[in-house]
VEXDREN-2710 file (C-alpha; in Angstrom, 1 decimal):
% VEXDREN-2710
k/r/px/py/pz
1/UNK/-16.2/-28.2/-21.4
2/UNK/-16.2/-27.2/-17.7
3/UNK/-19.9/-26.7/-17.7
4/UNK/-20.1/-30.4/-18.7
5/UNK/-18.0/-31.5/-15.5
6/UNK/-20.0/-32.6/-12.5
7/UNK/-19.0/-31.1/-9.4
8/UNK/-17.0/-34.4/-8.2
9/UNK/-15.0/-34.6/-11.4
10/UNK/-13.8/-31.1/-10.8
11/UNK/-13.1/-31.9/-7.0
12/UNK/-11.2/-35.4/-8.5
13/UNK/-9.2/-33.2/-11.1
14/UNK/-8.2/-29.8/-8.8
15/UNK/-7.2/-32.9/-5.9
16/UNK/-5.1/-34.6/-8.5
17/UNK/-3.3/-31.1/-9.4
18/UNK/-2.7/-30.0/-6.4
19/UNK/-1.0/-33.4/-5.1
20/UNK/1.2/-33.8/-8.3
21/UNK/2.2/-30.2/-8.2
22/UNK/3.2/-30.3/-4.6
23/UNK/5.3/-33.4/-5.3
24/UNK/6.6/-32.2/-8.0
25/UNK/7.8/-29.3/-6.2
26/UNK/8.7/-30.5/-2.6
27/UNK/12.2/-29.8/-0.8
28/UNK/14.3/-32.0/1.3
29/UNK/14.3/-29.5/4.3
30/UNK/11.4/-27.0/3.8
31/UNK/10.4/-24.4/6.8
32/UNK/8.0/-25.2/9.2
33/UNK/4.8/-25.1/8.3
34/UNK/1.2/-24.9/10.7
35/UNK/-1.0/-27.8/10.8
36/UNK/-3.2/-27.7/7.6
37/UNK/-5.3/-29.8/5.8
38/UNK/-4.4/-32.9/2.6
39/UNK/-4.0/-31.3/-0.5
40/UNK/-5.6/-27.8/0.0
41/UNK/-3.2/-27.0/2.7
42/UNK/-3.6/-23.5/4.7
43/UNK/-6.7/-22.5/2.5
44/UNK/-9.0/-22.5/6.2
45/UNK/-6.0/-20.5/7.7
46/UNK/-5.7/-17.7/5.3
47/UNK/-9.2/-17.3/4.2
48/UNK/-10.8/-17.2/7.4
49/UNK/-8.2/-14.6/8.9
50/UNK/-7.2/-12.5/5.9
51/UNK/-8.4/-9.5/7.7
52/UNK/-5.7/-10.2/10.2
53/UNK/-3.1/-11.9/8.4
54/UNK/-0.2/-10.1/10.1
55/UNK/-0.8/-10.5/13.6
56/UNK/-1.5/-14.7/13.0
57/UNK/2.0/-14.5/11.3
58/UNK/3.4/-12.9/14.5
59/UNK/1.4/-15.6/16.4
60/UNK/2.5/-18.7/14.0
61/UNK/6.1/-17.2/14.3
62/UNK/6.1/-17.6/18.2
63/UNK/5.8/-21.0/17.7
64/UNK/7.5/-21.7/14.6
65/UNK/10.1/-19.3/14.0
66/UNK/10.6/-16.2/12.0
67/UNK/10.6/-18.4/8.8
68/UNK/7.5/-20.8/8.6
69/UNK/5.5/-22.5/5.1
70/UNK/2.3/-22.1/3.9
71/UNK/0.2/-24.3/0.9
72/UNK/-2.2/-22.6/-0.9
73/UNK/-3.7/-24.7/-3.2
74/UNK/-0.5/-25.2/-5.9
75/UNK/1.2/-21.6/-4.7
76/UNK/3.8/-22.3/-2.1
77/UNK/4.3/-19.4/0.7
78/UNK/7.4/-18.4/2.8
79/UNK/6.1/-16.3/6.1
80/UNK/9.6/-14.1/7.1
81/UNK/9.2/-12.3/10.2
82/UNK/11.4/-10.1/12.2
83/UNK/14.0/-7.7/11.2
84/UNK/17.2/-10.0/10.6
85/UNK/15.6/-12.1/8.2
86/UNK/13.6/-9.6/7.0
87/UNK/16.3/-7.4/6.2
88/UNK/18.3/-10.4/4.5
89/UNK/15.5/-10.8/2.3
90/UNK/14.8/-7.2/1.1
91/UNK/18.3/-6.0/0.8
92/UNK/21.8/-8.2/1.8
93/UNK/20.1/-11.3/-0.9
94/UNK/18.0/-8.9/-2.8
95/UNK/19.1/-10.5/-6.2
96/UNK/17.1/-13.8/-4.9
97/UNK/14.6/-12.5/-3.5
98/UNK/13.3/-9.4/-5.4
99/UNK/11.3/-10.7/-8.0
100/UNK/7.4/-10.4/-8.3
101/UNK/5.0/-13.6/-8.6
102/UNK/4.4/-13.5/-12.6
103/UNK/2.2/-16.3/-12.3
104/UNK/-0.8/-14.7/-10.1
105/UNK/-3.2/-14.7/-12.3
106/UNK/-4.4/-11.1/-12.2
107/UNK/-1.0/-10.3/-13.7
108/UNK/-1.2/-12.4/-16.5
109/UNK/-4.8/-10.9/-17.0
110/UNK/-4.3/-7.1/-16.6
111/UNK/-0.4/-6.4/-17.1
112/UNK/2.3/-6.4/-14.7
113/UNK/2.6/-2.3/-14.0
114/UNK/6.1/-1.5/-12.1
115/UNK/5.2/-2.7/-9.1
116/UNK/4.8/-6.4/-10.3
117/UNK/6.9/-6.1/-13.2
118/UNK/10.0/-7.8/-13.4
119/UNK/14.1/-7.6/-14.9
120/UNK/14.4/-5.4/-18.0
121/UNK/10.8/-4.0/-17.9
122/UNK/10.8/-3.2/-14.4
123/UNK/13.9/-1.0/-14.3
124/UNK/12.5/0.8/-17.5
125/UNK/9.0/1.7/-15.9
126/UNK/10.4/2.5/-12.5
127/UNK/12.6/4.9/-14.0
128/UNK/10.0/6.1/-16.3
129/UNK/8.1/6.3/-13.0
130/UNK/10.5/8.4/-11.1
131/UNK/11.6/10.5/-14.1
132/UNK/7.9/11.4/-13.8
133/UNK/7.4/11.8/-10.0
134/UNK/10.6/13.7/-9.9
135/UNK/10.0/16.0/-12.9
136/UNK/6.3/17.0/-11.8
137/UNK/6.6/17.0/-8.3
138/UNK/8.7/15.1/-5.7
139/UNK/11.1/17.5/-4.0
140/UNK/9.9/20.5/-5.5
141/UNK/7.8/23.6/-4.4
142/UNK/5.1/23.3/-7.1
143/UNK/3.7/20.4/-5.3
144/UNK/3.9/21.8/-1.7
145/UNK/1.9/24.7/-2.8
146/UNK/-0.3/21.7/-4.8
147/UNK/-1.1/20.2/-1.4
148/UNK/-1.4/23.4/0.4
149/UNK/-4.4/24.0/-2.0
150/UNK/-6.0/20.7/-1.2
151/UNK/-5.0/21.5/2.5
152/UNK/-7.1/25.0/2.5
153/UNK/-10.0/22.5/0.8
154/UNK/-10.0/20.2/3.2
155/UNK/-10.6/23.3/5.7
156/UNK/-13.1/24.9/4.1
157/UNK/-15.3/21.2/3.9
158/UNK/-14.9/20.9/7.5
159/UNK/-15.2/24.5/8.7
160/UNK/-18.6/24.8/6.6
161/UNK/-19.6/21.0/8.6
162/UNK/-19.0/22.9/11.9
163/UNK/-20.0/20.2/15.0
164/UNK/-21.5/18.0/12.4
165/UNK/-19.6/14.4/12.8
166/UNK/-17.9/13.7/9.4
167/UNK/-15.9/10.7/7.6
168/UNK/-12.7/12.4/7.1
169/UNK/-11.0/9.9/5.3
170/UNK/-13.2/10.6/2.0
171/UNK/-11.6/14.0/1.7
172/UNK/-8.0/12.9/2.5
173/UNK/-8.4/10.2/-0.3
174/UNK/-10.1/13.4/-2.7
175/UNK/-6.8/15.5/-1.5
176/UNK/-4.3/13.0/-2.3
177/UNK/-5.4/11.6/-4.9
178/UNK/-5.3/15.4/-6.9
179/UNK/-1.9/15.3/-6.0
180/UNK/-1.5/12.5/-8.0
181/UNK/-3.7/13.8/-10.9
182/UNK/-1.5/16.7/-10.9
183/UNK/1.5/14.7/-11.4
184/UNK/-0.3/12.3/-14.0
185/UNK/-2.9/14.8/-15.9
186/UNK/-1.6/18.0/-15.4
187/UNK/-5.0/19.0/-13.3
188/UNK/-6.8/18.1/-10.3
189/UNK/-10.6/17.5/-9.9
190/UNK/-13.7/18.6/-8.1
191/UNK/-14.2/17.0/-5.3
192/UNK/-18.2/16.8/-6.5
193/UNK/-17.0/15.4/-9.8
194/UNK/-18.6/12.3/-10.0
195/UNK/-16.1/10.2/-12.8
196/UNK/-13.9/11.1/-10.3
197/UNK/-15.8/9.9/-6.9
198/UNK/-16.4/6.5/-8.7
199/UNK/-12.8/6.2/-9.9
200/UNK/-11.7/6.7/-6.4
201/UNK/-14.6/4.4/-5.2
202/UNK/-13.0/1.7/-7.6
203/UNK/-9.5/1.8/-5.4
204/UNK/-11.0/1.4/-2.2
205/UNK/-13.1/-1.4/-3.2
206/UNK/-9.3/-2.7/-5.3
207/UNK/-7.6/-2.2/-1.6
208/UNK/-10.3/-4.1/0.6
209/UNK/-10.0/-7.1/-1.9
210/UNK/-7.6/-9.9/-0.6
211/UNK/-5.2/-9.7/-3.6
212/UNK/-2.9/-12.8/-3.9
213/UNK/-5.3/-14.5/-1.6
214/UNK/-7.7/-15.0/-4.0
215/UNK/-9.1/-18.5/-4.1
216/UNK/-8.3/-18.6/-8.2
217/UNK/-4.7/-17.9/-7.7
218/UNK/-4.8/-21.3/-5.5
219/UNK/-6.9/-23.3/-8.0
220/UNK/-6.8/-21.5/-11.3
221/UNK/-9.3/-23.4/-13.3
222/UNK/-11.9/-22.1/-10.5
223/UNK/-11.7/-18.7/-12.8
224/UNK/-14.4/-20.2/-14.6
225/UNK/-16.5/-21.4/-12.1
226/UNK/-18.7/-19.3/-9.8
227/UNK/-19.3/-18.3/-7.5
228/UNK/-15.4/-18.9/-7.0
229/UNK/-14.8/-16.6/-9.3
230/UNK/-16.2/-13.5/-7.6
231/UNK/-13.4/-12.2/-6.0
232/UNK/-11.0/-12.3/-9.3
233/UNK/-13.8/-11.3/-11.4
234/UNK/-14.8/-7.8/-9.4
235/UNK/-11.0/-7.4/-9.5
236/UNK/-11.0/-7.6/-12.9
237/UNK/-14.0/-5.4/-13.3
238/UNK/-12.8/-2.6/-11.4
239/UNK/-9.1/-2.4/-12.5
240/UNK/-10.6/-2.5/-16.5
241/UNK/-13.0/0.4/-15.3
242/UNK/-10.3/2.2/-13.8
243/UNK/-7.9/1.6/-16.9
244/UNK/-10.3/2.8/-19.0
245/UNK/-10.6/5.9/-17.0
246/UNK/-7.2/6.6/-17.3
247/UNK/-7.2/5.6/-21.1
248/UNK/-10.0/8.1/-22.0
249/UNK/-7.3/10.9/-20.5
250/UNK/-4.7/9.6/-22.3
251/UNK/-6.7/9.8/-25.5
252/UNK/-7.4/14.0/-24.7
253/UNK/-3.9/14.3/-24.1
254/UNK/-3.0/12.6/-27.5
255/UNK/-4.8/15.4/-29.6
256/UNK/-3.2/18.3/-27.8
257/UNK/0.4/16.7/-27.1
258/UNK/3.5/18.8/-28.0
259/UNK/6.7/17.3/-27.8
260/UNK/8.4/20.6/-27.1
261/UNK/6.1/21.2/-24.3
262/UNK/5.7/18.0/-21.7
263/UNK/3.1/18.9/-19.5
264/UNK/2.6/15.9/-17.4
265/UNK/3.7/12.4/-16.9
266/UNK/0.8/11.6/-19.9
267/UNK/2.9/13.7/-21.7
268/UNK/6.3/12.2/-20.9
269/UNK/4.6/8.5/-21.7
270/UNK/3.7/9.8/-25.1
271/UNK/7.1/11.1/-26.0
272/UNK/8.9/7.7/-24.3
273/UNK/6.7/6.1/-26.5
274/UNK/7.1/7.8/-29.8
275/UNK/11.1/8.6/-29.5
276/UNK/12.1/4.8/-27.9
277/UNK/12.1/1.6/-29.4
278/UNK/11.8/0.0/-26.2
279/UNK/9.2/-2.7/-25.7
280/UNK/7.9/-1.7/-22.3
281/UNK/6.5/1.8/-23.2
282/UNK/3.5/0.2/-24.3
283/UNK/0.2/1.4/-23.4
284/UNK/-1.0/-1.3/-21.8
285/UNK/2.2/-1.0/-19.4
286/UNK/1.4/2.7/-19.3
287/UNK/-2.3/2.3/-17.5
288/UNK/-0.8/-0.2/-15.5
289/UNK/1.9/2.0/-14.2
290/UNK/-0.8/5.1/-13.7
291/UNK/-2.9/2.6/-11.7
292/UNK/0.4/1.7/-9.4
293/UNK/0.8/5.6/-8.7
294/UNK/-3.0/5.9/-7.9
295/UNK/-3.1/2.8/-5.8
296/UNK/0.2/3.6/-4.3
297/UNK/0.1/7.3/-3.9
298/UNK/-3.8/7.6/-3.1
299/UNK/-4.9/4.6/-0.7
300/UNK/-1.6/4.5/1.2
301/UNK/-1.3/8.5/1.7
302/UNK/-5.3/8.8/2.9
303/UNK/-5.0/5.6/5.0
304/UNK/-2.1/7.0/7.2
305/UNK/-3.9/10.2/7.4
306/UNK/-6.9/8.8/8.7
307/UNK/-4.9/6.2/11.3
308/UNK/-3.4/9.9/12.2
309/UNK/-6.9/11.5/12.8
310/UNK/-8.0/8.6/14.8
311/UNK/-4.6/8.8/16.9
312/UNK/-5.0/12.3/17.8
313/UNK/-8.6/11.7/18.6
314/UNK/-7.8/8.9/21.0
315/UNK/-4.7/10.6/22.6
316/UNK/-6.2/14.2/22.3
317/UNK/-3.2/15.1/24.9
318/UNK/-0.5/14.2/22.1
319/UNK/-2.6/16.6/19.5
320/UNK/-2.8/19.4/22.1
321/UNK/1.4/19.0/22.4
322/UNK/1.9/19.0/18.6
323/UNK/-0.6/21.9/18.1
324/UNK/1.7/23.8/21.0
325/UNK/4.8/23.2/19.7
326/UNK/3.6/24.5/16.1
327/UNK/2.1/27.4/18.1
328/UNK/5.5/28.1/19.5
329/UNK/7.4/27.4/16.2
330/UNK/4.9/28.5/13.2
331/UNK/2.4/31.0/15.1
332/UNK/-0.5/32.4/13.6
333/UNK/-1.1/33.6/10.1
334/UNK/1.0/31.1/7.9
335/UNK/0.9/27.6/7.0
336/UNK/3.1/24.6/7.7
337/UNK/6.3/24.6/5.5
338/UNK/7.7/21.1/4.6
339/UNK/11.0/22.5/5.6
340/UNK/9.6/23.4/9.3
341/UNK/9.6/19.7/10.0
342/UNK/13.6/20.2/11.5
343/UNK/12.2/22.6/13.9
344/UNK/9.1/20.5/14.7
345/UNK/10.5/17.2/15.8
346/UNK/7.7/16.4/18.4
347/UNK/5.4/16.6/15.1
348/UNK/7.4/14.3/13.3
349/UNK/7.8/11.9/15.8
350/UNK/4.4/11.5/16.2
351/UNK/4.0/11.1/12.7
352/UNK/6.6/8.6/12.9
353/UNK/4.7/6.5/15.4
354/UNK/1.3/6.6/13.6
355/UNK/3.4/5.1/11.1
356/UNK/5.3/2.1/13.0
357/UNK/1.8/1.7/15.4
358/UNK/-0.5/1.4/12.2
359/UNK/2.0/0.1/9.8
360/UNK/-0.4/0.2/6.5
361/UNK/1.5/-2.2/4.2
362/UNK/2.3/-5.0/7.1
363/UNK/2.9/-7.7/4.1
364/UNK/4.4/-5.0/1.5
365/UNK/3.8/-6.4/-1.9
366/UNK/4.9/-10.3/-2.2
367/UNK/8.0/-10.9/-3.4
368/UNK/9.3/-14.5/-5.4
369/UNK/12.4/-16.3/-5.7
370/UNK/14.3/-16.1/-8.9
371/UNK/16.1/-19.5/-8.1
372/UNK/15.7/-22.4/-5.3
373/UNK/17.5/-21.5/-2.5
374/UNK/17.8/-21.4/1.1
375/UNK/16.7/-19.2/4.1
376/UNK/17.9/-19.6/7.8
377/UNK/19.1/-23.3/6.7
378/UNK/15.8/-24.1/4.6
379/UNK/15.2/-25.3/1.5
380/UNK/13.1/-22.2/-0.7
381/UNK/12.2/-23.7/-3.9
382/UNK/12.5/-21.3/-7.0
383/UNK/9.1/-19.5/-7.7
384/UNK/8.2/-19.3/-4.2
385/UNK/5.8/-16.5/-2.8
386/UNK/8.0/-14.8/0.0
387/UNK/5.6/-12.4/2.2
388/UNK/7.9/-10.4/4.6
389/UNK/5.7/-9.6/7.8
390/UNK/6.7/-5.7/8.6
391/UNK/4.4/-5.6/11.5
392/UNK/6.6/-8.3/13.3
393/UNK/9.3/-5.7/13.2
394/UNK/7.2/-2.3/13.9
395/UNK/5.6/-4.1/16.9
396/UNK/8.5/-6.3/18.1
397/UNK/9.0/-5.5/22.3
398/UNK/12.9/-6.3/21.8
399/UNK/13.0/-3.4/19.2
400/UNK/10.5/-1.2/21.0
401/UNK/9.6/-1.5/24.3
402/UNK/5.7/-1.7/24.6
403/UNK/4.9/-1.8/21.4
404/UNK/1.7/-1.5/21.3
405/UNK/1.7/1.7/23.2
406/UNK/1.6/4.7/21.3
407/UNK/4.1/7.0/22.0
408/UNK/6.0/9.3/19.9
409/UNK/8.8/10.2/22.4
410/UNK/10.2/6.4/21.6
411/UNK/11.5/8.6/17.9
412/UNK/13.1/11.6/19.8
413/UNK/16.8/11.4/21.1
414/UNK/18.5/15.1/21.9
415/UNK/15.1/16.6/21.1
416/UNK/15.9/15.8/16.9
417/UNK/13.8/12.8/15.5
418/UNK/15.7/9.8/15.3
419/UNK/13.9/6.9/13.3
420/UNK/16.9/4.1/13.7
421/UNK/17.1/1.3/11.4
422/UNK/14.4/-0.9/12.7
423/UNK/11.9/1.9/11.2
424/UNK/10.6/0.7/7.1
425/UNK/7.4/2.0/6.8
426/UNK/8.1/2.3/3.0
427/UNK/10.2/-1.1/2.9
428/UNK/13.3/-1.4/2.0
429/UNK/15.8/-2.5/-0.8
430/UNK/15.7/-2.5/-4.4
431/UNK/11.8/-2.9/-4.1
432/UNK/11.4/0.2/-2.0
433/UNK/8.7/2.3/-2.3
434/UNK/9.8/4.4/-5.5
435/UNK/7.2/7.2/-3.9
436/UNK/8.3/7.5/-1.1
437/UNK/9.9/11.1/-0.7
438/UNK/6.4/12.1/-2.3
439/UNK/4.8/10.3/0.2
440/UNK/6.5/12.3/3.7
441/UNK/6.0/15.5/2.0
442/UNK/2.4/14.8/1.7
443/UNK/1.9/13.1/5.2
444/UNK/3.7/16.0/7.1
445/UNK/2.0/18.7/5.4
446/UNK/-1.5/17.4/5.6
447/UNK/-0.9/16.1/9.4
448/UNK/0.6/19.3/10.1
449/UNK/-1.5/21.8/8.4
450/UNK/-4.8/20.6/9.4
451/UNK/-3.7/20.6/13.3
452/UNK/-2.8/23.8/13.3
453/UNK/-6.3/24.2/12.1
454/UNK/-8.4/22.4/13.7
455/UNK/-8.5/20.2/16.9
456/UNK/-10.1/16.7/16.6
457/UNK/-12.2/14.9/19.2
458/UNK/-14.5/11.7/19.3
459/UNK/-17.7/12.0/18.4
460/UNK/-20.1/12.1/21.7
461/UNK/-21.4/8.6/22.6
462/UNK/-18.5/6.7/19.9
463/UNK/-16.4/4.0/20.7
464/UNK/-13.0/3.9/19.2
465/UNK/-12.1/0.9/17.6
466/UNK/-7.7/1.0/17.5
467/UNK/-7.6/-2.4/15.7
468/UNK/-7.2/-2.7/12.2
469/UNK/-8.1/-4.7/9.3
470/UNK/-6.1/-5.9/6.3
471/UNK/-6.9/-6.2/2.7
472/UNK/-4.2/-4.9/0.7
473/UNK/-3.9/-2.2/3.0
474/UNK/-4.1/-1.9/7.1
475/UNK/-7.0/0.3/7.5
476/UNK/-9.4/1.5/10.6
477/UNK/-12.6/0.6/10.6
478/UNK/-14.7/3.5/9.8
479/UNK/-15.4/6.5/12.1
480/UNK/-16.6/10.1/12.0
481/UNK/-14.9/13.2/13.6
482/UNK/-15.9/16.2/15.3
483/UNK/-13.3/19.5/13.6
484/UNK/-13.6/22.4/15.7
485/UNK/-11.9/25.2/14.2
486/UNK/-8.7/26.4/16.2
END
């Protein structure tokens, strides 16, 4: 039937839509909102600068306050910025605001996971999740010696490179994602292993994808009509890919599974599965979730790691006083202990400030409203998209003087590391990042480990670019490294 449209019917018909909907829909007191344009609204405004979303929120918010609309098409947006409103909406009126858009439509296509689930389902798979996370690793010693082993081959990759320049942040995604697998499969890969290269190639290209932004979640019937469709269709694409990755494991596991002997989180789905009655341990919801621990626990670890790099690389004298104070603290002939990080607080700070000067998930994932409400004395129809702007607060001057200066002594108070309550790298509320206690012991060990081993400098002739891009992620732009051994 589409392909029988003209091109003006389908204008006429999406205009229509889009006008009724937003009638339909429109409050007595709404928030502020940019100029736009009829019908399609901000579509110019968050297309043309999705690479740098945050910072023209921070802009917009100058101007129009820390709670400002958007229109995309039929989805309406709520911009909060700054920490007070922020922290309203994550935590003091977290049973408004915590619910996940279900109406995007790559959850309706590919499942909801835990991190877009909602209700019933999402308590069930987070603690599935965390059962899992907890069981195989988080907060225990198995998984420090786990990344210890990716640490030492991490080392050898670089030592055998020598002066040769080199993309670290390949090998930091290889290293964090086995940390994962070990949780997941029970085993980690090769990093030559090409099924795993491409599934790891598959989550980059997921995290440099605008997400929500997508012009089919404005216009839905554009799904069908290229080359609109691009965007949701390679989505698509590489999330199936990637399930079916994970699906083929799952299938291994099922022929060797013994309930008496739960080997990994696979495992531990299988027996949910089998024992419960409940609806959400299917295996559909069961990919979904794996994919939210790869996406979550892969991207988000590397990135920070290679924001670190580049730090250290453009403030070599910051490495040189972390690597002293490890010098005075560790000395040769042993590696960094997750439980050194009390007697290494200038290391910790630092890692602290990459952290709040990087701040890799500025928009966190978008929340919804469960019911129409109201925010700093605006009307917030039910169903809205609320995106809560975390690098207003990380890189607010009335919260930290100079922000955009990096300096780690800003997290030190009585020489311990003080991070305060302005400091939610991993969110906050009931929608915090369930991975998070995974997540520090990975950063400090890796950050820590591979400066005691190696010092990291600029490659000759480079230019440093400090400004980063956003897709679902805050990332660098791409840059090689000189390692010189210590």
């Amino acid at each position: 039937m589409l392909a029988a449209l003209d091109l003006s019917t389908l204008v006429v018909f999406i205009l229509a839509f889009v006008i009724i909907y937003n009638l339909v829909t429109r409050r007595n007191n709404p928030p502020p909102s940019p100029r736009g344009l009829p019908v399609v609204g901000h579509v110019r405004l968050l297309r043309t600068n999705r690479g740098k979303l945050p910072e023209v929120f921070m802009q917009h918010a100058q101007q129009l306050g820390d709670i400002f609309s958007l229109t995309f098409g039929k989805l309406h947006i709520v911009v909060v910025n700054g920490y007070t409103r922020i922290q309203e909406v994550l935590a003091k009126r977290a049973d408004v605001f915590s619910d996940r858009p279900s109406y995007l439509l790559l959850s309706q296509k590919i499942g909801t996971g835990v991190i877009l689930s909602n209700g019933q389902q999402w308590k069930d798979l987070r603690r599935m999740s965390l059962h899992a996370m907890r069981d195989f690793g988080m907060g225990k010693l198995s998984i420090e010696e786990k990344v210890h082993d990716e640490v030492n081959v991490i080392v050898g990759v670089l030592s055998d490179n020598g002066e040769i320049p080199t993309a670290v942040h390949k090998y930091l995604a290889m290293a964090t994602s086995n940390i994962i697998c070990n949780i997941i499969f029970g085993s980690r890969f090769e990093y030559e292993d090409k099924q795993f290269q491409k599934m790891l190639q598959l989550l980059n290209d997921i995290f440099r994808r605008p997400g929500m932004l997508q012009i089919c979640n404005a216009f839905p019937i554009l799904r069908f009509v290229p080359p609109f469709n691009k965007d949701f269709q390679d989505n698509i694409d590489a999330l199936d890919r990637l399930a079916q990755f994970v699906s083929d494991i799952v299938s291994d596991h099922e022929s060797s599974y013994d309930r008496d002997n739960i080997r990994d989180f696979i495992d531990m789905f299988i027996k949910f599965r089998d024992e419960g009655t409940d609806a959400s341990y299917t295996l559909r919801n069961f990919l979904r979730v794996v994919m939210d621990l790869f996406m979550a626990g892969t991207e988000t670890s590397s990135t920070t790691l290679n924001w670190a790099i580049l730090y250290m690389i453009a403030y070599p004298d910051i490495q040189a006083r972390c690597q002293r104070e490890m010098e005075e603290v560790i000395g040769p002939g042993r590696m960094v202990q997750f439980q050194d990080r009390f007697k290494l607080p200038y290391v910790e700070a630092t890692l602290c400030e990459i952290q709040r000067i990087s701040t890799i998930a500025p928009l966190s994932v978008p929340h919804a409203t469960l019911q129409d409400t109201t925010l700093g004395g605006f009307d917030i129809p039910r169903e809205s998209i609320v995106l809560v702007n975390l690098l207003s607060v990380h890189h607010d001057p009335k919260l930290w003087p100079n922000p955009g200066t990096f300096n780690p002594c800003r997290f030190l108070k009585d020489g311990k590391v003080h991070r305060g309550e302005y400091f939610m790298p991993f969110s906050a509320g009931p929608r915090v990042c369930a991975g998070e206690t995974l997540a520090k012991t990975e950063l400090f060990l890796f950050f820590a480990n591979l400066l005691q081993r190696f010092t990291f400098r600029k490659v000759e002739g480079a230019t440093l670019n400090l400004e980063g891009m956003t897709g679902l992620t805050r990332y660098p732009r791409p840059f090689e490294v000189v390692a010189t051994k210590r």
